[in-house]
C-alpha positions as CSV (number, residue, x, y, z in Angstrom):
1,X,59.0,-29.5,-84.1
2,X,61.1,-32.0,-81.8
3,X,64.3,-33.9,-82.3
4,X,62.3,-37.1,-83.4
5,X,60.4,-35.6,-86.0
6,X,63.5,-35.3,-88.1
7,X,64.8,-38.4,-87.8
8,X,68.6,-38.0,-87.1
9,X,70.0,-41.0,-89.8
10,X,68.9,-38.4,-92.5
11,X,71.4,-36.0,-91.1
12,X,74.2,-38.6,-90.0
13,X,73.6,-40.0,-94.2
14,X,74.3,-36.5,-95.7
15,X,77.1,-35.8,-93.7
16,X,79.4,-37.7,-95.5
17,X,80.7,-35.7,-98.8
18,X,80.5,-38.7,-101.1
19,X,76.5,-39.6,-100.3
20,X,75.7,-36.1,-100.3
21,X,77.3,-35.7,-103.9
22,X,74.7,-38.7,-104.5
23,X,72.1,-37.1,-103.6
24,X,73.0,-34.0,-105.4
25,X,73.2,-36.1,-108.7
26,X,70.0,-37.7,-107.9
27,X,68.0,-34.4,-107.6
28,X,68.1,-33.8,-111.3
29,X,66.3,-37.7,-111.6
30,X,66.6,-41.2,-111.1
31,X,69.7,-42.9,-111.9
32,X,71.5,-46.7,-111.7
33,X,74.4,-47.1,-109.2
34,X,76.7,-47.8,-111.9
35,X,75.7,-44.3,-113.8
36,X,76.3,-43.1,-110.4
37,X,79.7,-44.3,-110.1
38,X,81.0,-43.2,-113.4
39,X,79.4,-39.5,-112.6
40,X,81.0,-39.6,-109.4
41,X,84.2,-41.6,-110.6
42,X,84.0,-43.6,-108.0
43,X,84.2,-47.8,-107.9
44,X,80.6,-49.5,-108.3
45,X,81.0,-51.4,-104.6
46,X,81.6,-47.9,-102.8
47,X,78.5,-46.4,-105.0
48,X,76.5,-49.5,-103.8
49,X,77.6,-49.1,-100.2
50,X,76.7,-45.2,-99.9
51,X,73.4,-46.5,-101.9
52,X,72.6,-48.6,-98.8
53,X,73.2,-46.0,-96.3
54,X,71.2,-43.6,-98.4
55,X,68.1,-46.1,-98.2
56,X,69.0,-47.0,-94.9
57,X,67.9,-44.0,-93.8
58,X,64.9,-43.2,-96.0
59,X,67.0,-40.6,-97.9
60,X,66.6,-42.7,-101.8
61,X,64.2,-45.8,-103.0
62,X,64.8,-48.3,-105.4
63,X,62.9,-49.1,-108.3
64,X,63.5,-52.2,-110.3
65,X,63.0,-51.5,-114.4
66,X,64.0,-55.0,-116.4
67,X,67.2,-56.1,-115.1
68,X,68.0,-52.7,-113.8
69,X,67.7,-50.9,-110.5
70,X,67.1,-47.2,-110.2
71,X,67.8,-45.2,-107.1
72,X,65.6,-41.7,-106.6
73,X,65.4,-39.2,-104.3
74,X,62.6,-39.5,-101.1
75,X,60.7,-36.0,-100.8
76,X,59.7,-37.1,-96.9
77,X,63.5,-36.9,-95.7
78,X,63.9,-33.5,-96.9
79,X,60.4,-32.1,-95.8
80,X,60.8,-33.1,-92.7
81,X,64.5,-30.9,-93.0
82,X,63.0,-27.9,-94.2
83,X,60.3,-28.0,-91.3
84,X,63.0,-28.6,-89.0
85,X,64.8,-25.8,-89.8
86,X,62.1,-23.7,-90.5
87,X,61.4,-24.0,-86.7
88,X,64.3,-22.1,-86.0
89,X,63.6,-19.1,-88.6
90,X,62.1,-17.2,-85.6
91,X,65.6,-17.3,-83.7
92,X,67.6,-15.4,-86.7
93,X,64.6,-13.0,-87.3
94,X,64.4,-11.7,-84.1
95,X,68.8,-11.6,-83.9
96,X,68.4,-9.7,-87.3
97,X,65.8,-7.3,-85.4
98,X,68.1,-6.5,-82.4
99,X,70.6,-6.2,-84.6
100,X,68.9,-3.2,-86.6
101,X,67.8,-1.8,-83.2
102,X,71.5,-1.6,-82.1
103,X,72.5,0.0,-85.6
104,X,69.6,2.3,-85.7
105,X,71.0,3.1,-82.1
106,X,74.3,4.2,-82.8
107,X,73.3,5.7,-86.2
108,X,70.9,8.0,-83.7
109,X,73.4,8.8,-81.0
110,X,76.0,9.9,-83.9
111,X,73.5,12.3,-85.0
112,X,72.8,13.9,-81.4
């Protein structure tokens, strides 16, 4: 997988700590920005404005329900993460293989 499969907004949105606590609260369901803001204890404009960054990106969608607007959680975003970073689950396994060579190594030459 290449660099534009994940697109990089989805990373660049979650690395700020107060949209990535929205997007922890929103994977247990949707939610309205102002439950949001209360949960978060943050004002309603600054839940609104990480809300936009959020969907922005791809990262939440909004659904209208009466005079109500609920922000939930995109699955696409985060599949697209777990592929990425699945692709480099081949990297660590083989590190964790040298690395039990080496110890079997010196576990051998303490015996000898």
């Amino acid at each position: 997988m290449n660099r534009s499969e994940m697109d990089i907004s989805t990373l660049s949105a979650l690395a700020e700590p107060s949209r990535m606590n929205i997007v922890q609260l929103l994977r247990d369901g949707p939610l309205t920005v102002g439950e949001i803001a209360d949960r978060l204890g943050i004002r309603q404009p600054q839940a609104s404005k990480h809300l936009k960054v959020l969907s922005d990106s791809g990262i939440v969608e909004v659904q209208a329900e009466a005079n109500r607007r609920f922000y939930r959680l995109r699955s696409e975003p985060f599949q697209a993460m777990d592929l990425w970073v699945k692709s480099f689950r081949h990297i660590m396994e083989e590190r964790m293989d040298n690395l039990d060579n080496y110890l079997r190594e010196l576990q051998n030459k303490k015996k000898t």
